[in-house]
N, C-alpha and C positions, 0 to 999 in steps of 0.2 A: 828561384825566389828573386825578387826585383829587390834593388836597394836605390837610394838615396844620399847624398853626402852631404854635411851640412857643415859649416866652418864659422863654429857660433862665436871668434874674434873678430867676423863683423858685425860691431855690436848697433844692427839697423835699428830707427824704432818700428816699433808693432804697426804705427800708426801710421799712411801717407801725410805729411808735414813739410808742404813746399812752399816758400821755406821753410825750417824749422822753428815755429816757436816759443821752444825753450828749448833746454838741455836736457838729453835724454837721463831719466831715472838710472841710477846704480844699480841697483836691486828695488827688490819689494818692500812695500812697509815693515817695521819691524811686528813679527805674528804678538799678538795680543796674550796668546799663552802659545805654550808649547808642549805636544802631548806624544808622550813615547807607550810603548806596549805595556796592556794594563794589565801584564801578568809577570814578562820578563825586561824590567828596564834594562837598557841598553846604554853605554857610555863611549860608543863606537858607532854612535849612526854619520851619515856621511850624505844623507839624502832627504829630501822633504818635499810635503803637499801640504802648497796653503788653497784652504778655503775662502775662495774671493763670495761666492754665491751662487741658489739653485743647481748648477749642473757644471759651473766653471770652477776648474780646480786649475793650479799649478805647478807641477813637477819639476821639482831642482837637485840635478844630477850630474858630478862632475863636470859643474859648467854652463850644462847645457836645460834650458827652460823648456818643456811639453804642456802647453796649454789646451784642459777640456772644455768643449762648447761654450766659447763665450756669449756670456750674454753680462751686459753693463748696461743699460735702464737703471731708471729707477725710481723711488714709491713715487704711484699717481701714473706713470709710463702704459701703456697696452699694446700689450703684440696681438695679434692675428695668428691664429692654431687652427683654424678651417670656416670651413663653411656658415658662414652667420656665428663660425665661436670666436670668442678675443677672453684675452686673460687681464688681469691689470697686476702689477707689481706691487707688492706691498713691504719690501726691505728697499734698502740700498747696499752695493757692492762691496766687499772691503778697502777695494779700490777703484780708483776712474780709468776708464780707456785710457785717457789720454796719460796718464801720470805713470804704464805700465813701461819696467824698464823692458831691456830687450824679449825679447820671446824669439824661441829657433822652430817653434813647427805648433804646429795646432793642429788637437785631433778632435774629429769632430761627429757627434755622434750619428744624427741627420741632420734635416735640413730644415727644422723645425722655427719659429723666432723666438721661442723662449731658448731657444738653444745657438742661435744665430741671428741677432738682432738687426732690424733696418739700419743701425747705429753700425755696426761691428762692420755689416757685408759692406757698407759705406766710407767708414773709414780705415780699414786694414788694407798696408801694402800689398801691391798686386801681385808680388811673387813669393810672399812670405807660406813657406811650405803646409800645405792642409794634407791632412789624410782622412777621408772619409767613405761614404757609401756611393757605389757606381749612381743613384737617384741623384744626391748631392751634388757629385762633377759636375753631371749633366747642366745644373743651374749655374754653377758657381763657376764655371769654364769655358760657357758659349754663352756670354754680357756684350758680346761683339768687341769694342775697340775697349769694353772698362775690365776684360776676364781676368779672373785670378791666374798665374799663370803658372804655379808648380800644385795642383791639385793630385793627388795620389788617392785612384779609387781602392778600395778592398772589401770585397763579398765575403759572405760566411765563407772561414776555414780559410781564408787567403793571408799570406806573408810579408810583410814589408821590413826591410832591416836596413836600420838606420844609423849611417857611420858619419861620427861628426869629431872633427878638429877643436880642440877649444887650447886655450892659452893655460890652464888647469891641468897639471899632468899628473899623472897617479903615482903615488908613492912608488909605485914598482914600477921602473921604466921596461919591465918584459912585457906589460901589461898595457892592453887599449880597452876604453868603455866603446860599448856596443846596446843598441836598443833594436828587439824584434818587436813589432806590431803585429797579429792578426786577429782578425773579423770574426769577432763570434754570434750566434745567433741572438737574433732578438725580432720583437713584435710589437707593434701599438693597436691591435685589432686581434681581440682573440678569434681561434679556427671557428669559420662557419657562413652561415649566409651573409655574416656583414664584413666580413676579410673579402669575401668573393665582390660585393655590393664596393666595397673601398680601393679595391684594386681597380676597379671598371672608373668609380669616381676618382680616384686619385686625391681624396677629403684627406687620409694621414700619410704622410710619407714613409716612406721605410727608414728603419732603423738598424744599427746593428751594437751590438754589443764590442767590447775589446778583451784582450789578454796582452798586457805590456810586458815583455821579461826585460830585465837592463839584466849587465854583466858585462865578466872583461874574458877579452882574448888576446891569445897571442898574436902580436903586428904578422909573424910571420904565417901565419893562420890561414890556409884558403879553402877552408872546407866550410862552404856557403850552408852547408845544411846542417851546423853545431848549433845546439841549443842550451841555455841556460841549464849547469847541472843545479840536480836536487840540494845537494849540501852548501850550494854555492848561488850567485847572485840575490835575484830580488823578483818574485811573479806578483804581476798585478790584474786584476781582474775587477773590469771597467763594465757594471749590466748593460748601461746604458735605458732609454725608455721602451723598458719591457715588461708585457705579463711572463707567467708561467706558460710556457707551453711545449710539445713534447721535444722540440729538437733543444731546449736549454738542457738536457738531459744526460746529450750528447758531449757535454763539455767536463764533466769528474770523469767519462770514460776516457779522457784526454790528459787531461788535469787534474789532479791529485796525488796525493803521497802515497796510492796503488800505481801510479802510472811511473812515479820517480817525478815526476813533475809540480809537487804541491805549489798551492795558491798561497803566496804569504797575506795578500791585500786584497779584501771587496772593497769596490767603490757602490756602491747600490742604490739604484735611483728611487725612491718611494714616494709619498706624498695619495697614492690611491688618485691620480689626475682622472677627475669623472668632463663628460662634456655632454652637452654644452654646459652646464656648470652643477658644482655639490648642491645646488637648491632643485636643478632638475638633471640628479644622475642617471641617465638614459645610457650610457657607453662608462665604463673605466677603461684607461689605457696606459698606467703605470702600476707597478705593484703596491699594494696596501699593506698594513702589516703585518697580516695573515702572510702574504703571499713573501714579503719578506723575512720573516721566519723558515718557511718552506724553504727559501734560497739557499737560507745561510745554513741551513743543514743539507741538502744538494750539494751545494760548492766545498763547504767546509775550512772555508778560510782561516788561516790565524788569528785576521783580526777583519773586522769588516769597520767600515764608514759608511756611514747612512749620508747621505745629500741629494738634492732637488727634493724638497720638503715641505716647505711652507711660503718660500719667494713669489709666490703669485696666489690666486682667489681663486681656483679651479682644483684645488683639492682638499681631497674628503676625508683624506686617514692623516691627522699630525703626524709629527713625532712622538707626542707623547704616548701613542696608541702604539709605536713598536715599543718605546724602551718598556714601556708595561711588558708587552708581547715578550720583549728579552728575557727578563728579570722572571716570567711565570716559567720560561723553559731553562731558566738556568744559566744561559748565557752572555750574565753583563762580563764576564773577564773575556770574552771575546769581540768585546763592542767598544770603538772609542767614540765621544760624539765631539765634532768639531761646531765650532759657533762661526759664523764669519769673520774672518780675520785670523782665525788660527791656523796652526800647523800642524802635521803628524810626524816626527821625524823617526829614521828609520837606517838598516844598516843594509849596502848592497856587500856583500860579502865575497871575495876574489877566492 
């Protein structure tokens, strides 16, 4: 398994800034609410994801910041999703690029622009660590003299574990945090003549799905192949922009409280993204709420967050079409909904 070191007491900004023209943010806004587990509150959390927008979340963990797909436009903005398709943005961020304090790594799900804006691949420091799809690298790593230059690819089923330094020490000094990344499957083209048709054009890029475990090990620890135990840390499971299709199937045979492995977190991408647009749905290439429903009983998370939703005018299923969908099968105590600017906070357990 490949690792990474990261030493988040260089508090860089996110942002290239030569010179710098202000002083880098402390932290994030302070979250607008704050939302813990909506069945068993918790007064021991130690960890949090704020909701900046669309598909950009925020991960704060012992320190250390994990930023999803950024995208910061905003309303009136248009990105470019393929072929004669463009989206235009209809919120704004919770926060601005520029105002974000440090960030230690960004993961990213493709190579999308509602997922990775002109904005962002423009002005993000060139060495600020990405993890994404071998498709991804490929762009964001051969710019000639402007490449990013700590890109980290990972394919379905692939490992990345991630050991960072921070100035934040854990209450138990036998103890270090530790963060495993791997790749799980995902789609923007369901199987068939137009997957095959998509690959040949190369109109959607590939995507992939994640599973984040954080947890703590011992410093003296060198068994590269430990995994977050069941009774112990935090699993998080990122869909990423994906239909239903058969290898997502393969991940509760992985993942789950049959395997010792249960999912505490879905991040779940939904929104039903049809193109070239909901006035002429010819293609869907994100889940609807049908097909999010289906998920959250597949995965079987503790608690799932719904996001990328309604940030742009190319999708056909709101939200209000899942939490319906929840609430008819039963499942608002395993549903929290964040607004932007909020948070989920939450306990990594030693």
């Amino acid at each position: 398994m490949n690792s990474i070191n990261i030493d988040c007491r260089q508090q860089k900004p996110p942002i290239r800034t030569e010179p710098p023209t202000k002083a880098l943010a402390e932290s994030l806004p302070k979250a607008t609410q704050s939302h813990d587990h909506p069945a068993k509150p918790n007064n021991n959390t130690n960890a949090s994801l704020f909701f900046v927008g669309t598909a950009t979340t925020i991960l704060e963990w012992e320190g250390f910041r994990l930023m999803t797909d950024p995208n910061f436009l905003h309303a009136g903005d248009h990105v470019h999703l393929g072929p004669g398709v463009t989206g235009t943005r209809q919120t704004n961020p919770a926060v601005n690029l520029e105002d974000l304090p440090h960030i230690d790594a960004v993961l990213l799900s493709h190579y999308h622009a509602d997922h990775f804006d002109e904005k962002v691949e423009e002005s993000l420091r060139r060495d600020l660590p990405i993890i994404t799809t071998p498709h991804a690298k490929d762009h964001l790593a051969n710019k000639g003299g402007d490449s990013f230059t700590n890109v980290q690819a990972l394919d379905f089923w692939d490992s990345l574990r991630v050991n960072f330094t921070t100035s934040k020490q854990s209450t138990d000094s036998n103890l270090k945090p530790q963060i495993q990344i791997t790749g799980m499957p995902g789609t923007h083209v369901p199987p068939g003549p137009l997957a095959v048709a998509n690959d040949l054009l190369g109109a959607v890029p590939p995507t992939n799905g994640w599973i984040v475990e954080l947890g703590y090990t011992s410093p003296s620890s060198s068994d590269s192949s430990s995994s977050v135990d069941s009774d112990k840390g935090y699993r998080i499971y990122i869909s990423g922009d994906t239909l239903m299709f058969d290898d997502i199937h393969r991940i509760p045979e992985k993942y789950s409280s049959h395997t010792g492995k249960p999912i505490d977190l879905m991040l779940i991408h939904l929104g039903g993204t049809t193109i070239p647009s909901p006035k002429v749905p010819i293609l869907m290439v994100t889940m609807d709420a049908k097909q999010g429903i289906e998920m959250m009983r597949l995965i079987g998370a503790d608690v799932t967050i719904p996001i990328h939703y309604d940030d742009y005018d190319v999708f056909l299923s709101p939200l209000s079409d899942f939490k319906k969908a929840v609430s008819e099968a039963g499942l608002d105590k395993k549903v929290v909904y964040l607004d932007r600017g909020e948070e989920y906070r939450f306990e990594v357990k030693k």
